[in-house]
C-alpha positions in Angstrom: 4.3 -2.7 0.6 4.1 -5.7 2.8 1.2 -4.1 5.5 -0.2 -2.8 2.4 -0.9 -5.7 0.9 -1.1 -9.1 2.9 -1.8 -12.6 1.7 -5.2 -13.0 3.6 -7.5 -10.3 4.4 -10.5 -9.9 6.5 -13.9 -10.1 4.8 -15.2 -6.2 5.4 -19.1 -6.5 4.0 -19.5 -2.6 4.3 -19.7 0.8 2.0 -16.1 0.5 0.0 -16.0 -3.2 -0.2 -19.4 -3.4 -2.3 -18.1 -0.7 -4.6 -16.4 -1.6 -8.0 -12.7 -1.4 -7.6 -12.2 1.6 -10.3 -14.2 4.1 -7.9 -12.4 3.1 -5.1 -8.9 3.3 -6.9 -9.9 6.6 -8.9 -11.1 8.2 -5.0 -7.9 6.9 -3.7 -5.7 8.5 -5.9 -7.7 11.5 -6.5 -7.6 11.8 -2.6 -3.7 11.5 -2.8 -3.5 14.1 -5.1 -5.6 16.5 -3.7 -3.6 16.4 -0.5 -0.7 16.6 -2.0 -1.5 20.1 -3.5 -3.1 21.5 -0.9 -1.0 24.6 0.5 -0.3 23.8 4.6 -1.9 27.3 5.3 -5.5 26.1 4.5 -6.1 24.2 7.9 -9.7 24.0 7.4 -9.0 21.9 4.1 -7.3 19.4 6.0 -10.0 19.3 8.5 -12.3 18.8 5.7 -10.4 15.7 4.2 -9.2 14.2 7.4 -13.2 13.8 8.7 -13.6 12.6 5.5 -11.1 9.8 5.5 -12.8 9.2 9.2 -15.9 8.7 8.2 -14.8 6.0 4.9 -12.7 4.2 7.7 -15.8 4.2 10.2 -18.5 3.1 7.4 -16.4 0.4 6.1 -16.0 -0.7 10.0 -12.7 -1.0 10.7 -11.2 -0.2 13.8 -8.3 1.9 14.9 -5.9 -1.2 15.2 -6.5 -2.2 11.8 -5.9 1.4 9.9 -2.8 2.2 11.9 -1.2 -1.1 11.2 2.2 -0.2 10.2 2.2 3.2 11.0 5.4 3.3 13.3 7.2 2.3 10.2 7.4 5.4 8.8 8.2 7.1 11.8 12.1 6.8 10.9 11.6 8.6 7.3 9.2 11.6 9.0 11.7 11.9 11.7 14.5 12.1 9.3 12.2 14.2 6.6 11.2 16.7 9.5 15.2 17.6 10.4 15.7 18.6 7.5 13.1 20.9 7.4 14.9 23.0 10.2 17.9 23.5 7.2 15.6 25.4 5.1 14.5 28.7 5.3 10.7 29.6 5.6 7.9 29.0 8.6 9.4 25.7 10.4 5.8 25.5 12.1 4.0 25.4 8.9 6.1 23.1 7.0 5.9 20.6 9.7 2.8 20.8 10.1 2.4 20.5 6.4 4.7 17.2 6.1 3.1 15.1 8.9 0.0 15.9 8.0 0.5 14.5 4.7 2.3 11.7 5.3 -0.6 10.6 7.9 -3.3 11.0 5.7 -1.5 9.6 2.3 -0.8 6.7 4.6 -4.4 6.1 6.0 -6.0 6.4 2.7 -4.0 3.5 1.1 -4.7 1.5 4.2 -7.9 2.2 3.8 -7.4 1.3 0.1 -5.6 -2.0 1.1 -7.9 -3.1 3.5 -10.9 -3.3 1.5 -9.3 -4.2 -2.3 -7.6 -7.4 -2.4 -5.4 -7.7 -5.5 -7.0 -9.4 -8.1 -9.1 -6.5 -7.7 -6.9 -3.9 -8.3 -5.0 -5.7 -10.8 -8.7 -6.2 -12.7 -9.6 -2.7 -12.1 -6.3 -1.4 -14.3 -7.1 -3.4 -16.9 -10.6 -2.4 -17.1 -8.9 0.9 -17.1 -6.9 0.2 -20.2 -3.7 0.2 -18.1 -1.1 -2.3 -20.6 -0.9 -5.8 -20.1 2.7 -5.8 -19.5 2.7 -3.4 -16.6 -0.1 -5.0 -14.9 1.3 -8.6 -15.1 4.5 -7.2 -13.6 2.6 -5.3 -11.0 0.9 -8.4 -10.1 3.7 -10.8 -10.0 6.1 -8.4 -8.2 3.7 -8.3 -5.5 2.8 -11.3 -5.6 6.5 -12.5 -5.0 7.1 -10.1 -2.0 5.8 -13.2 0.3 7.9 -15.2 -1.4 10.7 -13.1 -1.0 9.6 -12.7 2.5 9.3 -16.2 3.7 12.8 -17.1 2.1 14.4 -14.7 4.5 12.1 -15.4 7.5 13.9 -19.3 6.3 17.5 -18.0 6.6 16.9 -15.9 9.6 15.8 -18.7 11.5 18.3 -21.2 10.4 21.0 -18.3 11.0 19.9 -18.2 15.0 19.2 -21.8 15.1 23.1 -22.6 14.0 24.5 -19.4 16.0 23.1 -19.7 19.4 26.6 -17.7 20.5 26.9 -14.4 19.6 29.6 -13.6 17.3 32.5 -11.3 16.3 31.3 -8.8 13.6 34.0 -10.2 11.3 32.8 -13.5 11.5 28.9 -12.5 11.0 29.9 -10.3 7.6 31.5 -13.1 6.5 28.7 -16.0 7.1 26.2 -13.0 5.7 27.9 -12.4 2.4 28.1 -16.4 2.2 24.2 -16.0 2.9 23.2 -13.3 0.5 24.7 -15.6 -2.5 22.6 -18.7 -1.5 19.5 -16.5 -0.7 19.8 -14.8 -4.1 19.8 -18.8 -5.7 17.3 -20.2 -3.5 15.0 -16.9 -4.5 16.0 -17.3 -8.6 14.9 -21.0 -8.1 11.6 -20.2 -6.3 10.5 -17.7 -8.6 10.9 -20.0 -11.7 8.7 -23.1 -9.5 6.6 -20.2 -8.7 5.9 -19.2 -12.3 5.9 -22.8 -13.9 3.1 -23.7 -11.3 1.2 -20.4 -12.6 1.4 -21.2 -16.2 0.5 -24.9 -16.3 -2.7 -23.7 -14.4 -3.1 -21.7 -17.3 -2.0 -17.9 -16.2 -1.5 -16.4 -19.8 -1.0 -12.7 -18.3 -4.2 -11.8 -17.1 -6.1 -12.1 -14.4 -9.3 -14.0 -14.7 -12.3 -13.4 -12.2 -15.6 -15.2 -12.1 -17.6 -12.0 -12.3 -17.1 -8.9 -14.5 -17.0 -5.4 -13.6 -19.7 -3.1 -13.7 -20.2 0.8 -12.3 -23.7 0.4 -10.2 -26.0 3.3 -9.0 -24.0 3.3 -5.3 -20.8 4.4 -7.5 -21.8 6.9 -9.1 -23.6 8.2 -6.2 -20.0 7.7 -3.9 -18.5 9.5 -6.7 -20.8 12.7 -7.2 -20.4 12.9 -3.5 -16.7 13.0 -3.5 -16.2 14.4 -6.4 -18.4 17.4 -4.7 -16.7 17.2 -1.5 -12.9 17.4 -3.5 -14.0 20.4 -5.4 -15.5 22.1 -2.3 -12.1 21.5 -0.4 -9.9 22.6 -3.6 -12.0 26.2 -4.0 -13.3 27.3 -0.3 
């Protein structure tokens, strides 16, 4: 989640970023689906929505760098996912094929997604989507916390090599890490309750409060006929 979703992001004045949040989550995860269900046989389907996913990542002018961010980090998992594969019985060929496929355009659209919704927005388009208060307070704070959790450990790390400049016997180094662990897991408890006594004395009461409301314009709707057309022409050619 941390490439998905950093703590900056650059300003992208283009097609998805001037649409409401709700069309671009509801064509995000409509997308997902749709490849998810698509049988690996029907190549020119794939053609279909990968052209597609070009063209949203070309529009909203971001460059090859920027979508593939991250991508090598799922290498490990389709590496492991595609050994397996040769276990089972069936068309190895296809099922590969099938499987990166996939995985490669799953992961561009949600970069796409990332890159172009920051997460206020997302957390104010669930709501606006009657998604419960309680999930989408603890979707926001988990992420949230990930960069908290992530700079704590950056910390330890770099106190660990500044104290170590030797390298050491592996006995010794479980030892000093299980000594670590315990006073990263305090450190991280005490963070997170600063962390949440700062948010409620600037009055955070669960929801997330924007400036501007949301509203469905005349460039949704039209991105949405046109994807909704395009989805239904690649489920039923």
């Amino acid at each position: 989640m941390t490439f998905f979703y950093k703590k900056k992001r650059k300003e992208k004045k283009a097609l998805l970023s001037s649409l409401d949040p709700r069309s671009r989550l509801f064509a995000t995860l409509t997308l997902i689906v749709v490849v998810l269900i698509t049988p690996g046989e029907k190549g020119k389907n794939f053609i279909i929505l990968s052209l597609f996913i070009f063209f949203l990542a070309f529009f909203s002018r971001f460059s090859i760098r920027e979508i593939g961010r991250g991508i090598f980090l799922i290498f490990p998992l389709l590496l492991f996912l595609s050994f397996t594969i040769f276990l089972t019985e069936g068309n190895h060929l296809v099922l590969l094929f099938n499987l990166w496929i996939k995985f490669l355009l799953i992961f561009f659209t949600l970069r796409i997604f990332s890159l172009t919704t920051d997460l206020t927005e997302l957390i104010k388009a669930l709501e606006k989507m009657r998604v419960p208060h309680l999930l989408t307070s603890l979707l926001f704070l988990s992420l949230r916390f990930i960069f908290v959790f992530g700079e704590e450990t950056e910390r330890k790390r770099r106190a660990l090599i500044s104290r170590t400049p030797w390298r050491m016997r592996m006995k010794i180094k479980l030892k000093v890490l299980s000594s670590l662990i315990i006073h990263f897991l305090d450190q991280i408890f005490l963070r997170s309750q600063t962390f949440f006594a700062a948010m409620l004395s600037r009055g955070f009461e669960g929801r997330v409060r924007t400036i501007s409301d949301l509203r469905l314009k005349k460039g949704d709707y039209l991105f949405l006929s046109f994807f909704l057309g395009l989805i239904f022409y690649s489920i039923f050619s």
